[in-house]
Every structure is written in structure tokens, then in C-alpha cells.
N, CA, C and O atoms as a MOPAC input file, in Angstrom:
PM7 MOZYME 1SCF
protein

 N      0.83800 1    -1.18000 1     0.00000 1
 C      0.00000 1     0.00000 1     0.00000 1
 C      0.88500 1     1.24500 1     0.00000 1
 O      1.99600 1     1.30200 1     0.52500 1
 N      0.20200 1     2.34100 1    -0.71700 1
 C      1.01500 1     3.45100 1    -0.94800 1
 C      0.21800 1     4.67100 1    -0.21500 1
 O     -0.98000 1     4.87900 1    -0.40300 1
 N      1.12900 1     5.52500 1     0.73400 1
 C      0.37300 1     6.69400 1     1.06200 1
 C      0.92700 1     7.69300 1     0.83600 1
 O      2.10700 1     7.50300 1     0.54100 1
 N      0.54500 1     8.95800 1     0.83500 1
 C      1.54500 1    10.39200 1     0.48300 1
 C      1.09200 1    11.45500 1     1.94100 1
 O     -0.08800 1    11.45100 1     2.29300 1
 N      1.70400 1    11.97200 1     2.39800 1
 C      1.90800 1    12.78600 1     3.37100 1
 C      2.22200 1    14.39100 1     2.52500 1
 O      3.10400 1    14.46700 1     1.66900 1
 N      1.54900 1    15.33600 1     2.83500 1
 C      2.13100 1    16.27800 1     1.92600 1
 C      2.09200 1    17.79500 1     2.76300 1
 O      1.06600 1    18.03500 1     3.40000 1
 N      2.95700 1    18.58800 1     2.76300 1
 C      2.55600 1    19.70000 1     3.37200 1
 C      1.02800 1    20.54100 1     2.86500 1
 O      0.12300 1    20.14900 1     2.12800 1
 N      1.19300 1    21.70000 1     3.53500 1
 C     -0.16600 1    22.62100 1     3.59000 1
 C     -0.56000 1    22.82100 1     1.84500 1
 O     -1.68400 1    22.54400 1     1.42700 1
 N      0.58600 1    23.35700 1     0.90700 1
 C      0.69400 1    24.07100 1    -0.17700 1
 C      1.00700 1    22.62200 1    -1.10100 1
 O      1.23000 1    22.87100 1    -2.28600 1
 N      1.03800 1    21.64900 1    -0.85300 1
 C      1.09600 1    20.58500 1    -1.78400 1
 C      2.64800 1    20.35000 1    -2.55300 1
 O      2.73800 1    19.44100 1    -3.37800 1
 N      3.65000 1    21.06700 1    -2.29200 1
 C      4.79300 1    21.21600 1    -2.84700 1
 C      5.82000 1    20.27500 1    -2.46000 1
 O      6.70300 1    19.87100 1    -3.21600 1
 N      5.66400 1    19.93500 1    -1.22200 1
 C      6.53300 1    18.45600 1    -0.64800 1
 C      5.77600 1    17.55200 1    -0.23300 1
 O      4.78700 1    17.69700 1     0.48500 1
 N      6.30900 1    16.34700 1    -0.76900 1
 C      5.15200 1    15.38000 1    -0.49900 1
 C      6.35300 1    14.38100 1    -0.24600 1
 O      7.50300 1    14.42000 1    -0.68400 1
 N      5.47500 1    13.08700 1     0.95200 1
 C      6.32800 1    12.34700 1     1.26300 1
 C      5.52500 1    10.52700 1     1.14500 1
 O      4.72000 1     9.89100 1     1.82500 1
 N      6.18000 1    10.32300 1     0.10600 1
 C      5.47800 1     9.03400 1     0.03700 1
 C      5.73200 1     7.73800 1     0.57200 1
 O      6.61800 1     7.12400 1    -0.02300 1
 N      5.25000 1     7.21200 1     1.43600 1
 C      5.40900 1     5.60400 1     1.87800 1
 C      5.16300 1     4.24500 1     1.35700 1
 O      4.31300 1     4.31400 1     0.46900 1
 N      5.47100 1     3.33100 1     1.50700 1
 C      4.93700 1     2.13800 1     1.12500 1
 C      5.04100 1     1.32900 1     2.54500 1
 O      5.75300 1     1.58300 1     3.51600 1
 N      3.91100 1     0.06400 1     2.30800 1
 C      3.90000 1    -0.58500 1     3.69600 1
 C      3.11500 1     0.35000 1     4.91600 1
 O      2.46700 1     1.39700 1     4.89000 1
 N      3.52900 1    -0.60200 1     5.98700 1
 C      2.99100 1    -0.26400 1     7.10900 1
 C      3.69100 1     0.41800 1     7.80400 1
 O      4.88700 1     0.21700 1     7.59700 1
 N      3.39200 1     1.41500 1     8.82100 1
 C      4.46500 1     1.74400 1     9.93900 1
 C      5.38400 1     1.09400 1    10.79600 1
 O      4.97200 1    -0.02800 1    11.09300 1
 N      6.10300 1     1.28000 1    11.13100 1
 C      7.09800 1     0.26300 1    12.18100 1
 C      6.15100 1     0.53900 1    13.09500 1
 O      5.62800 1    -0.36600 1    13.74400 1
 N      5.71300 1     2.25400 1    13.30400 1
 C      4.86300 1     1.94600 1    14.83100 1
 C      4.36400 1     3.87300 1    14.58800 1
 O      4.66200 1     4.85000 1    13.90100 1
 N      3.44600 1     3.45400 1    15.69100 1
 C      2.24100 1     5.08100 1    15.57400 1
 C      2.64100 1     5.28400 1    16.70800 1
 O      2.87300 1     4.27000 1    17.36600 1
 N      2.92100 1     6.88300 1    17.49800 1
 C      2.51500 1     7.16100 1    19.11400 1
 C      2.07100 1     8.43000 1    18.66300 1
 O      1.69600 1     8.86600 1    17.57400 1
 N      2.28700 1     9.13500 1    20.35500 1
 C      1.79000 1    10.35700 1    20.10000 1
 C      2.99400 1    10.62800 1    21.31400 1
 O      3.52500 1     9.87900 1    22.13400 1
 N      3.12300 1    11.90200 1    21.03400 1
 C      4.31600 1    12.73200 1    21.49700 1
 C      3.97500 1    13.79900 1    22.39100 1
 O      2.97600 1    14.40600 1    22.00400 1
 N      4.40400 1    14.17300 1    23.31500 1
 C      4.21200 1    15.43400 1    23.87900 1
 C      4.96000 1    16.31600 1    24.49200 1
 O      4.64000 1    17.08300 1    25.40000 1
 N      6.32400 1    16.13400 1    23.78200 1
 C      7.48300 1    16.59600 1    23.95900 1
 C      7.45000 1    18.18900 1    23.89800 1
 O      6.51500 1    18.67600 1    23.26100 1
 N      8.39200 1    19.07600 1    24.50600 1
 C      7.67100 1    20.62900 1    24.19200 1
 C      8.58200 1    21.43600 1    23.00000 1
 O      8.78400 1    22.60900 1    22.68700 1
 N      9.08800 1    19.84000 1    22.44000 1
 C      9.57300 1    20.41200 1    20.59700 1
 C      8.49800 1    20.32000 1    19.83800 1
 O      8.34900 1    21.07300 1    18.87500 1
 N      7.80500 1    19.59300 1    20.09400 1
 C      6.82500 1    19.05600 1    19.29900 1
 C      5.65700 1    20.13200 1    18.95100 1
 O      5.24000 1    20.73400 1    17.96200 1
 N      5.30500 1    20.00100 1    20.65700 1
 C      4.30800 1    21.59900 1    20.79800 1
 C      4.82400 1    22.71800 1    20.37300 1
 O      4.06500 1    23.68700 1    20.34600 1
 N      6.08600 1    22.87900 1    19.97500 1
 C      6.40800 1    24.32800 1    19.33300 1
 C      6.47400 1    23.88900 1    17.76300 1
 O      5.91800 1    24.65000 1    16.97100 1
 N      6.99100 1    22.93800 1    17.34900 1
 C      6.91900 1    22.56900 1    15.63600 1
 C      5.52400 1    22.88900 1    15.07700 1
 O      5.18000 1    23.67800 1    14.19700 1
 N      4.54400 1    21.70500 1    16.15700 1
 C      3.02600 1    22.15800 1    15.25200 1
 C      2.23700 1    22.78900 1    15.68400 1
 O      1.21000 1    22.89300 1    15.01300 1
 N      2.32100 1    23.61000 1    17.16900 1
 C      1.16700 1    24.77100 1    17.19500 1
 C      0.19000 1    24.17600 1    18.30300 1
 O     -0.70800 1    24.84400 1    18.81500 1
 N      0.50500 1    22.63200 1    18.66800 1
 C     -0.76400 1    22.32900 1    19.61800 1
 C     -0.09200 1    21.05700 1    20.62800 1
 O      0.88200 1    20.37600 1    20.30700 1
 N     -0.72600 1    20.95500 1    21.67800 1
 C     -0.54100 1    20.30000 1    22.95600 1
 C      0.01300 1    18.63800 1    22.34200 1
 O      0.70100 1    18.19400 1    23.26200 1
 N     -0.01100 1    17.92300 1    21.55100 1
 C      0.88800 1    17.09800 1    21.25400 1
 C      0.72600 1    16.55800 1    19.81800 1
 O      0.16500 1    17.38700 1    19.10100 1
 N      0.97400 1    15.68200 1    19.33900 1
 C      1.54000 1    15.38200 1    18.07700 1
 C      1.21900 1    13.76500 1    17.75000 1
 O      1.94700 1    13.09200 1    18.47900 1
 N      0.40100 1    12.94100 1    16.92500 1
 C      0.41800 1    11.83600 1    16.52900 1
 C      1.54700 1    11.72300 1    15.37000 1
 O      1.72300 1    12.63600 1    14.56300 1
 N      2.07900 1    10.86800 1    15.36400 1
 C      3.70600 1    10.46300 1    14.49100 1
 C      3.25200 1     9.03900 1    14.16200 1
 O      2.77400 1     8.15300 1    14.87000 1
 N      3.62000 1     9.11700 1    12.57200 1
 C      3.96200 1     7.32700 1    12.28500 1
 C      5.47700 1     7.16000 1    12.05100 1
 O      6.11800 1     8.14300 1    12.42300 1
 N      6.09400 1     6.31200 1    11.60700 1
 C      7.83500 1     5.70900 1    11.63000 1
 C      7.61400 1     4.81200 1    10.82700 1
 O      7.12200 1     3.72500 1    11.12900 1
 N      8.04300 1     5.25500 1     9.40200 1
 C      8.51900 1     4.14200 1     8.66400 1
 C      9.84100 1     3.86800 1     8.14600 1
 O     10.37700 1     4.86700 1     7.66800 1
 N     10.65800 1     2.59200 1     8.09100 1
 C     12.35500 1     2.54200 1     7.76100 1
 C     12.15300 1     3.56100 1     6.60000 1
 O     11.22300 1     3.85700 1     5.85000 1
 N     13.26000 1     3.90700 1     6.75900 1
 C     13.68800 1     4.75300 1     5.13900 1
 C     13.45500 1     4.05300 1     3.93200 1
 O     12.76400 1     4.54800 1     3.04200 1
 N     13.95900 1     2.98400 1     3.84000 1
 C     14.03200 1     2.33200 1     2.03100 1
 C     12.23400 1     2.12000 1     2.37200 1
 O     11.58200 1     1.74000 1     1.39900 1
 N     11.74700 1     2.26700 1     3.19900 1
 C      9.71900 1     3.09200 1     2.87200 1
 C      9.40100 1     4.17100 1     2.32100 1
 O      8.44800 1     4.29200 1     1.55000 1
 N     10.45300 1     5.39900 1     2.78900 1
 C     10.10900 1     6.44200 1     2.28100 1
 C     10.54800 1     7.19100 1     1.39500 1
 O     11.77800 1     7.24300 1     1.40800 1
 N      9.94800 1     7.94600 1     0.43400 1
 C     10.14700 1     8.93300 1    -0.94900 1
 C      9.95600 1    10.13600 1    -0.46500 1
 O      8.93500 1    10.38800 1     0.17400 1
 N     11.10400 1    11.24600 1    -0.74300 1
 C     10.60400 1    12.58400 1    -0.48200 1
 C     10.29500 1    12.81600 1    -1.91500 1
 O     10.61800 1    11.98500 1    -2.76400 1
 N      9.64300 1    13.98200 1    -2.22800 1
 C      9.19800 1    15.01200 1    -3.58100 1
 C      9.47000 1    16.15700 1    -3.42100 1
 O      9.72500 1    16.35400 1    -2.23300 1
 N      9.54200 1    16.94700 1    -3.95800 1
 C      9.38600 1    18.18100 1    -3.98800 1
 C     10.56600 1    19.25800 1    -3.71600 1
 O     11.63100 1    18.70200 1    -3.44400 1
 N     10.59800 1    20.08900 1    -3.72200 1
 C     11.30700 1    21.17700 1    -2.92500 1
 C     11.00600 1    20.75000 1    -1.20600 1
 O      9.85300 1    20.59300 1    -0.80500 1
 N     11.93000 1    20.63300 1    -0.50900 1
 C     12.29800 1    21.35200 1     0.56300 1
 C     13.36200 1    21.56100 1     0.98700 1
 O     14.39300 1    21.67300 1     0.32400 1
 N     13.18900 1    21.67700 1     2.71700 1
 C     14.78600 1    22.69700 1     3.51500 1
 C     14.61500 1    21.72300 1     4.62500 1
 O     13.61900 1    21.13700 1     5.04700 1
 N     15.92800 1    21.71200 1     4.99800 1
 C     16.41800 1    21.22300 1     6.18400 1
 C     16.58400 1    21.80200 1     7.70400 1
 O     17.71100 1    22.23800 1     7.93700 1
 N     15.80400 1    21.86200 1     8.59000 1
 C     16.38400 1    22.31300 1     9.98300 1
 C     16.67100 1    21.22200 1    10.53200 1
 O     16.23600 1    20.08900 1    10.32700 1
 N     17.93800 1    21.86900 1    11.72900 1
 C     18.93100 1    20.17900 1    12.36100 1
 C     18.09800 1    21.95200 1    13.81800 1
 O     18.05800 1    23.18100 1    13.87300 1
 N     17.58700 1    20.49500 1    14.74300 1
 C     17.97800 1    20.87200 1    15.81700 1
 C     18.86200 1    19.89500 1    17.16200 1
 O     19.39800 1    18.84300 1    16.81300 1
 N     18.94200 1    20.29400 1    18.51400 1
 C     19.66900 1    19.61700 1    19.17300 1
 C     18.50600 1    18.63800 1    20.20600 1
 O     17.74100 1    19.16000 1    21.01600 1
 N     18.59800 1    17.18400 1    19.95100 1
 C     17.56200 1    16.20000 1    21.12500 1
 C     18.03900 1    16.10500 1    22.27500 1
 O     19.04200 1    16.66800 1    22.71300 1
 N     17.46900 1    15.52800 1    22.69900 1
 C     18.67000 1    14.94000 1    24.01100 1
 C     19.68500 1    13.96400 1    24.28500 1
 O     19.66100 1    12.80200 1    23.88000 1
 N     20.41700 1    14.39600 1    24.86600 1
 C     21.96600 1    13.90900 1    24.80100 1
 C     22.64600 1    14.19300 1    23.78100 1
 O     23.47400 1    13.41900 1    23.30100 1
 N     22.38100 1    15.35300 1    23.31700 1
 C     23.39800 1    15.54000 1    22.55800 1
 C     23.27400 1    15.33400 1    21.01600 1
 O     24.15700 1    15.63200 1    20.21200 1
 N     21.93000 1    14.72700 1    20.67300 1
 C     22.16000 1    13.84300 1    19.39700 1
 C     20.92100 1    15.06700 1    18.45200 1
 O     20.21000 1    15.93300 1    18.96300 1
 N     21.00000 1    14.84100 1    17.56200 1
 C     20.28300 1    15.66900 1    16.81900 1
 C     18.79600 1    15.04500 1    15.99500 1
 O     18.46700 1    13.90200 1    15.67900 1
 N     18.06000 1    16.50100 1    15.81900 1
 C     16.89700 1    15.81300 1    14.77700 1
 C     16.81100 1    16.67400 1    13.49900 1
 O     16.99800 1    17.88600 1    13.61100 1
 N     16.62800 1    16.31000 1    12.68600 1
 C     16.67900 1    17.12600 1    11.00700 1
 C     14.89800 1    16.92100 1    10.94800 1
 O     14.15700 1    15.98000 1    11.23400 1
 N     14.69800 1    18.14200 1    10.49100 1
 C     13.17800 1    18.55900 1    10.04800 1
 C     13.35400 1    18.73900 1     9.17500 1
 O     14.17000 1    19.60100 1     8.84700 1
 N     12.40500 1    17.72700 1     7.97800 1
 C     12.29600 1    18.47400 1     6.49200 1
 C     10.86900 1    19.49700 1     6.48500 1
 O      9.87800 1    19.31200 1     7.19200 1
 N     11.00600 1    20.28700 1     5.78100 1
 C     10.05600 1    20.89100 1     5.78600 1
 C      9.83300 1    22.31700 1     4.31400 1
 O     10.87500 1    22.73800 1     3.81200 1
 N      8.56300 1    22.84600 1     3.83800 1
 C      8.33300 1    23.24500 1     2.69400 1
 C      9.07500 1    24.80800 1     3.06900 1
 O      9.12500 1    25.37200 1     4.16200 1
 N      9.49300 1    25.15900 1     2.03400 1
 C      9.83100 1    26.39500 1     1.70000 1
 C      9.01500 1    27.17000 1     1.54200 1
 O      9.15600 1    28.32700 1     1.94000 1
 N      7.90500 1    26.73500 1     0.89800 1
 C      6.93300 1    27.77000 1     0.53300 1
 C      5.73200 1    28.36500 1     1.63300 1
 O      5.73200 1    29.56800 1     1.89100 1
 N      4.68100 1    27.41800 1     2.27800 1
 C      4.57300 1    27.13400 1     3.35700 1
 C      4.67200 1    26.93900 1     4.76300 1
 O      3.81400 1    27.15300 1     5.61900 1
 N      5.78100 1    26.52400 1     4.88300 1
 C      6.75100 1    26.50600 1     6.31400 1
 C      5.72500 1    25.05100 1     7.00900 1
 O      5.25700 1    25.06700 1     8.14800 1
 N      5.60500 1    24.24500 1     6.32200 1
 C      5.07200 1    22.97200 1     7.04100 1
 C      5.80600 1    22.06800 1     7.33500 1
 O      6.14400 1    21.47100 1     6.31300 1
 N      6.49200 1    21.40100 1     8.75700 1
 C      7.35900 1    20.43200 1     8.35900 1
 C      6.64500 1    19.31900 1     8.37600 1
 O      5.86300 1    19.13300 1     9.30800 1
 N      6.80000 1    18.28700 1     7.25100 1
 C      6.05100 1    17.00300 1     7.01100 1
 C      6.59900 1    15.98600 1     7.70800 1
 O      5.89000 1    15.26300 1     8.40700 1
 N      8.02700 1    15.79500 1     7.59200 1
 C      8.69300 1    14.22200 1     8.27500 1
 C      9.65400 1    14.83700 1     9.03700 1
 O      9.55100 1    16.06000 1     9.12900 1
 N     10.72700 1    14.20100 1     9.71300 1
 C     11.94800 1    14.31800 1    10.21400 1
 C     12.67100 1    13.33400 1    10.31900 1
 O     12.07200 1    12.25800 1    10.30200 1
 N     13.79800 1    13.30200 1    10.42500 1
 C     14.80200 1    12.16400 1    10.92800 1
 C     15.54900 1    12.42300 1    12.19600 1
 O     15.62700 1    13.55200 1    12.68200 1
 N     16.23600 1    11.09600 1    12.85700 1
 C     16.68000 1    11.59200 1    14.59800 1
 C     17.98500 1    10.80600 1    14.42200 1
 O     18.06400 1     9.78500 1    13.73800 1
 N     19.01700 1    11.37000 1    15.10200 1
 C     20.17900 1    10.53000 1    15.33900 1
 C     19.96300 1     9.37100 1    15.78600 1
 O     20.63800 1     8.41400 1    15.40500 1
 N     18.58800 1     9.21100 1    17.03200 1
 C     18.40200 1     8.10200 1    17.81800 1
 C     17.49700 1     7.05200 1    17.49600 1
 O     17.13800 1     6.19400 1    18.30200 1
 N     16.99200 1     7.15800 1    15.85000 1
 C     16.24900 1     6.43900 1    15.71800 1
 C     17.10800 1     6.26700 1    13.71000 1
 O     16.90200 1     6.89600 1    12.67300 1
 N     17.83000 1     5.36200 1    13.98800 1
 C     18.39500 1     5.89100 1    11.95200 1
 C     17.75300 1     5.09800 1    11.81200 1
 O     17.21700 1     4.30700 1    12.58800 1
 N     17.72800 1     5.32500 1    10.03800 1
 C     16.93700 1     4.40900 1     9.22100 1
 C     15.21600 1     4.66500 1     9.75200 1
 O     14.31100 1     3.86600 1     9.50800 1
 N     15.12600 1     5.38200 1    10.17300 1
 C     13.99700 1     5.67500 1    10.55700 1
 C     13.23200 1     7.03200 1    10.47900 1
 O     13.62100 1     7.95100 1    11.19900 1
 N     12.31000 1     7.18800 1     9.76000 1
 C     11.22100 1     8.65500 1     9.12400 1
 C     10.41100 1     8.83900 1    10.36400 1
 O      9.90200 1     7.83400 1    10.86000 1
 N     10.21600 1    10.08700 1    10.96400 1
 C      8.71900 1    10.45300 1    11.64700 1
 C      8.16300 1    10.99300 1    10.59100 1
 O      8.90100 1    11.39200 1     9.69100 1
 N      6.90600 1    11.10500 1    10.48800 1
 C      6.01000 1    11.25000 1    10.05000 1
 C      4.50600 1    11.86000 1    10.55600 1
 O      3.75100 1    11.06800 1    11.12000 1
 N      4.06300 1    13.27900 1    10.35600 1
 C      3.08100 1    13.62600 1    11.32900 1
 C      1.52700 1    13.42300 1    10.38100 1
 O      1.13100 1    13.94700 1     9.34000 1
 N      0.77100 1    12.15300 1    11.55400 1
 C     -0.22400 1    11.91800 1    11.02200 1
 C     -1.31000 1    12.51200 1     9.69600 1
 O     -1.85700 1    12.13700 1     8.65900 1
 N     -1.12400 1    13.89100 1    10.74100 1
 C     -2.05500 1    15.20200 1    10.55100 1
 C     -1.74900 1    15.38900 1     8.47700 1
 O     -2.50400 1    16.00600 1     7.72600 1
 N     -0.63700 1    14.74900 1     8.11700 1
 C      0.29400 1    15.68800 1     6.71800 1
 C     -0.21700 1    14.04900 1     5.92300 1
 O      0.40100 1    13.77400 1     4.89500 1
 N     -0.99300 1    13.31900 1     6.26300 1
 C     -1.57400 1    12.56800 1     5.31100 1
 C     -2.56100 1    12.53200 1     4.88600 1
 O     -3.48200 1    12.99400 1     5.56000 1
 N     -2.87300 1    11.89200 1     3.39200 1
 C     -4.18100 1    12.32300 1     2.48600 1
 C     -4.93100 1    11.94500 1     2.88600 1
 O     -5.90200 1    12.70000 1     2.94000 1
 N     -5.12500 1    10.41000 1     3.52600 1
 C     -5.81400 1     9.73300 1     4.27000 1
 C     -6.07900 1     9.34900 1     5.30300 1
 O     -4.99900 1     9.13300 1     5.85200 1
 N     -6.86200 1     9.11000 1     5.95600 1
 C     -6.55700 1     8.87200 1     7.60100 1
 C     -6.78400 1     7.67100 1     7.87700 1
 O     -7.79300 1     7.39600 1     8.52600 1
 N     -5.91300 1     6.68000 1     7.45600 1
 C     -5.78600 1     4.83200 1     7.15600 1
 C     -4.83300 1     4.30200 1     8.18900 1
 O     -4.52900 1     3.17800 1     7.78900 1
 N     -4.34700 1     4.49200 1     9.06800 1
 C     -3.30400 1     4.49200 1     9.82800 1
 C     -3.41500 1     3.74700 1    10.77100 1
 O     -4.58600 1     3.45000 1    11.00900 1
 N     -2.61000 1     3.27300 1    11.48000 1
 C     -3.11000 1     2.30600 1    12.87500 1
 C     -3.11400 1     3.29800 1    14.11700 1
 O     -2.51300 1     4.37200 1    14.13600 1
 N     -3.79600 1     2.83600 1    15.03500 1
 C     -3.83900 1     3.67600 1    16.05900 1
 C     -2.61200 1     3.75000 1    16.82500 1
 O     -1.87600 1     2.76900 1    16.72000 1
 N     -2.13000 1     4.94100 1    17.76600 1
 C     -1.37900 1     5.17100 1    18.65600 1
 C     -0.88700 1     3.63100 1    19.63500 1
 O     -1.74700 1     2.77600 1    19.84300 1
 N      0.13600 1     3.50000 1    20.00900 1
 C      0.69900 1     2.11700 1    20.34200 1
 C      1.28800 1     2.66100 1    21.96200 1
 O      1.16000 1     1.96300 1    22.96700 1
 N      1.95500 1     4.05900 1    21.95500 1
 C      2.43500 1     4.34900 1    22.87500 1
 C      2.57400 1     5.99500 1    22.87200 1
 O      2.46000 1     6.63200 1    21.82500 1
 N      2.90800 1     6.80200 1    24.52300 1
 C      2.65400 1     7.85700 1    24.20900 1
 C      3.49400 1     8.60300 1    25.13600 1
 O      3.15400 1     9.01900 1    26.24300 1
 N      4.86200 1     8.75300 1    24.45200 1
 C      6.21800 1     9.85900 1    25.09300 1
 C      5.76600 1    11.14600 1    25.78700 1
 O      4.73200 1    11.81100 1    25.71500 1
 N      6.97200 1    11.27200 1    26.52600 1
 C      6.88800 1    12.75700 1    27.03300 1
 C      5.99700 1    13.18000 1    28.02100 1
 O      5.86700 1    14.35000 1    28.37900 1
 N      5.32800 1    12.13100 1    28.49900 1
 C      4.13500 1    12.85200 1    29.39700 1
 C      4.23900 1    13.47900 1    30.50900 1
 O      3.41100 1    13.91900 1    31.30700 1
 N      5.31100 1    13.46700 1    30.46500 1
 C      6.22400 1    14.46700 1    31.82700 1
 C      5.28900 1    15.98900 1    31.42700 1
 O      4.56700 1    16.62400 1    32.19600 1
 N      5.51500 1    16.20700 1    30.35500 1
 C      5.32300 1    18.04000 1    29.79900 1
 C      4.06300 1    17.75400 1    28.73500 1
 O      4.01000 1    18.39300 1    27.68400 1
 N      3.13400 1    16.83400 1    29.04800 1
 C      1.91400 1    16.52900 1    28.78300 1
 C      0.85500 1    17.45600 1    29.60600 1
 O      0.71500 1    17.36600 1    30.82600 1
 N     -0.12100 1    18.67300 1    28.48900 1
 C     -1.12700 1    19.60000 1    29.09700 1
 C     -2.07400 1    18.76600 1    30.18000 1
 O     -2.49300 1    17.69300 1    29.74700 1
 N     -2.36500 1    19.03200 1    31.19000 1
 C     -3.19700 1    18.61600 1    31.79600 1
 C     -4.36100 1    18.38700 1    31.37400 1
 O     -4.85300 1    17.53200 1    32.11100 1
 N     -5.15800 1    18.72900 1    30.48500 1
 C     -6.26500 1    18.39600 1    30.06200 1
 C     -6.41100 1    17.93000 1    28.73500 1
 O     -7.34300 1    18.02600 1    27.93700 1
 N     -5.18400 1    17.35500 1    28.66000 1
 C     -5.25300 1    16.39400 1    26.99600 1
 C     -5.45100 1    15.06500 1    27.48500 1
 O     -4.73600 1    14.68500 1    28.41200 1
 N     -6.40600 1    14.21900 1    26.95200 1
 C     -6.46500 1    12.57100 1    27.21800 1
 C     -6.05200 1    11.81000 1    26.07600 1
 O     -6.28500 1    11.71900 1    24.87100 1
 N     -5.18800 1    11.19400 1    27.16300 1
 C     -4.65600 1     9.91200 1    25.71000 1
 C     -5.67700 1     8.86100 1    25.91900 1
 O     -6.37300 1     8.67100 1    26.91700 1
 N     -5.64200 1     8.15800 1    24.70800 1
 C     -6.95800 1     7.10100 1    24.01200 1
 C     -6.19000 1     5.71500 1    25.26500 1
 O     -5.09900 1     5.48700 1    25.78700 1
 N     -7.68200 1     5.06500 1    25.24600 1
 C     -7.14600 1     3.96200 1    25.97400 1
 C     -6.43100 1     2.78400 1    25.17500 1
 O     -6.65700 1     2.72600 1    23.96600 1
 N     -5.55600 1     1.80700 1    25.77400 1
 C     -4.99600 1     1.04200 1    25.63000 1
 C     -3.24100 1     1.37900 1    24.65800 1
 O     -2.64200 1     0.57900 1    23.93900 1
 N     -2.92300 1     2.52400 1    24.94100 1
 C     -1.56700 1     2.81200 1    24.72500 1
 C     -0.81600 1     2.75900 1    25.82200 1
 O     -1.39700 1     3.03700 1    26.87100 1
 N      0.70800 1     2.38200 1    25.89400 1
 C      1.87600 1     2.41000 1    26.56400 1
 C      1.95100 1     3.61100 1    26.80500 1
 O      1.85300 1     4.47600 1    25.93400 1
 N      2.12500 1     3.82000 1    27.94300 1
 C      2.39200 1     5.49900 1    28.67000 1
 C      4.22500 1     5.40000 1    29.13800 1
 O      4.87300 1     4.42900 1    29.52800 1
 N      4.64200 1     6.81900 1    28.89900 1
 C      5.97600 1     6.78400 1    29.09400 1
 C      6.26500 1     7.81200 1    29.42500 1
 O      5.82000 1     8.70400 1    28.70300 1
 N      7.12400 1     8.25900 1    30.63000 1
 C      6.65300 1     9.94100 1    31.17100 1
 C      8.55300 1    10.45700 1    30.18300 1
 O      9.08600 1    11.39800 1    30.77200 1
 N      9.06200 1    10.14200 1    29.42600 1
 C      9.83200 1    10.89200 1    29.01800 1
 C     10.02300 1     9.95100 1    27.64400 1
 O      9.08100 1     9.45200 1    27.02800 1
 N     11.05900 1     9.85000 1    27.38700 1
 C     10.85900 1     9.08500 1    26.08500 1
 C     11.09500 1     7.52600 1    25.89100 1
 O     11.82200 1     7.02700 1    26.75000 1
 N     10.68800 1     6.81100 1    25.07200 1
 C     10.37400 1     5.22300 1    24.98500 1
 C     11.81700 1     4.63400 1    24.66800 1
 O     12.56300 1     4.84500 1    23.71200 1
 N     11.91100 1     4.10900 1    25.39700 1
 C     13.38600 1     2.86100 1    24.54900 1
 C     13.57400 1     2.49600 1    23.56400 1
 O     12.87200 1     1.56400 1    23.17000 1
 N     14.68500 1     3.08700 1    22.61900 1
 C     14.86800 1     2.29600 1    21.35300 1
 C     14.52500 1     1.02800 1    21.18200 1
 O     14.74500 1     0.15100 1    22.01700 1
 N     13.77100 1     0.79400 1    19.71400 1
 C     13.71400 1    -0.18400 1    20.07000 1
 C     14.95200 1    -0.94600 1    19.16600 1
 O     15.52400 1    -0.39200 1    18.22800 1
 N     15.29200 1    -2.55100 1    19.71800 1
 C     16.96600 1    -3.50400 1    20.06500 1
 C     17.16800 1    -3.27400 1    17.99600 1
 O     16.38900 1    -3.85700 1    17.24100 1
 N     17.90200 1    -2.68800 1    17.65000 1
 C     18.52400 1    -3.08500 1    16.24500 1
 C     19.01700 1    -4.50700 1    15.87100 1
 O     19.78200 1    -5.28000 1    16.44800 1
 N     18.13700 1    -4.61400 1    14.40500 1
 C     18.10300 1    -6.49900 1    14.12600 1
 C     19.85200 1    -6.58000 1    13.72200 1
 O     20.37200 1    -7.66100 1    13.44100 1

């Protein structure tokens, strides 16, 4: 199966194949400043899944410990669609919200809840994690 993720203005588009490695939701307070609201649903698919298109730009910011995350995101627009993390290679985020369809599996687990708004509810039957989830073991 094929999906496309695309910013606001249609100019970068990010196409997948397959399934996600895995869905959460985030509530990190990068996150809340990238998209504007109290947390963030993300899918993760390996790279040789994903196709970028289009024009875009690169921001690197700094994660924790030291390690970095690259935001792609539109020039024209200012939407960032995917990112990549030092701590997760071979591995795309992906924000739900930037797909055509809403076909996706539900949330599995849900980071950061340390700096989670008090009056946001996460859906039942996800893994709760008050800072961030354990890599998961490289095959």
C-alpha cells in the first residue's frame, strides 16, 4: 500500500509504502512548538519506505543527549512534514495530521508525558511513558 503525506501548499510530499514500524503520540515541548498544539500523533517508517518530492529545507535541531533531529520541511509554506533523529536511523517520523488519508493504525504508545497539558487525554490502551520510549533492540 502506498500513502503520500504532503505539506499545507502541496509542494513536498512524502510518500510511503507498507505499514508503519509503529504510531505514538508525542508530547514533547519540541513538538508543541513545531506544530502549534498540545501534542503530536507520528507514524515511523524505515527509510528504504520512504520517498521525499518536492522542494524542501532542512532544519537540524539539538535532542537529548546531545544527538540531533533534522526537520524536512516546505519552503513555501513553512510545514514540516517528516523528520529524521540521530536516535532512531533508518527511521522517518512522520506527522499523522500531513496525510491524504486517515488509514493508519492507532497510537501504540505515548512519550513525554512528563510536559503533557493537563487536560489532553490519551486514548485507551496505549503504553504510557513519562519521558521518552526505549529504542527499540537493532536487528
Amino acid at each position: 500500500m502506498e500513502r503520500t503525506a504532503r505539506c499545507l501548499c502541496g509542494a513536498f510530499r512524502v510518500i510511503v509504502t507498507g505499514e508503519p514500524t509503529a504510531v505514538g503520540i508525542c508530547h514533547c515541548t519540541e513538538c508543541q512548538r513545531r506544530s502549534g498544539v498540545p501534542l503530536t500523533y507520528n507514524a515511523y517508517f524505515r527509510t528504504s519506505q520512504v520517498r521525499l518530492e518536492g522542494e524542501h529545507r532542512l532544519y537540524t535541531r539539538d535532542g537529548q543527549e546531545g544527538r540531533k533531529v533534522y526537520h524536512r520541511f516546505c519552503p513555501t509554506c513553512g510545514t514540516t512534514v517528516c523528520w529524521t533523529a540521530d536516535r532512531l536511523v533508518d527511521t522517518y517520523g512522520i506527522a499523522l495530521g500531513a496525510f491524504e488519508t486517515p488509514n493508519l493504525p492507532p497510537p501504540a504508545f505515548s512519550i513525554w508525558e512528563a510536559s503533557k497539558h493537563p487536560h489532553v487525554a490519551v486514548p485507551d490502551g496505549v503504553q504510557h511513558f513519562p519521558n521518552q520510549r526505549p529504542a527499540p533492540p537493532r536487528a
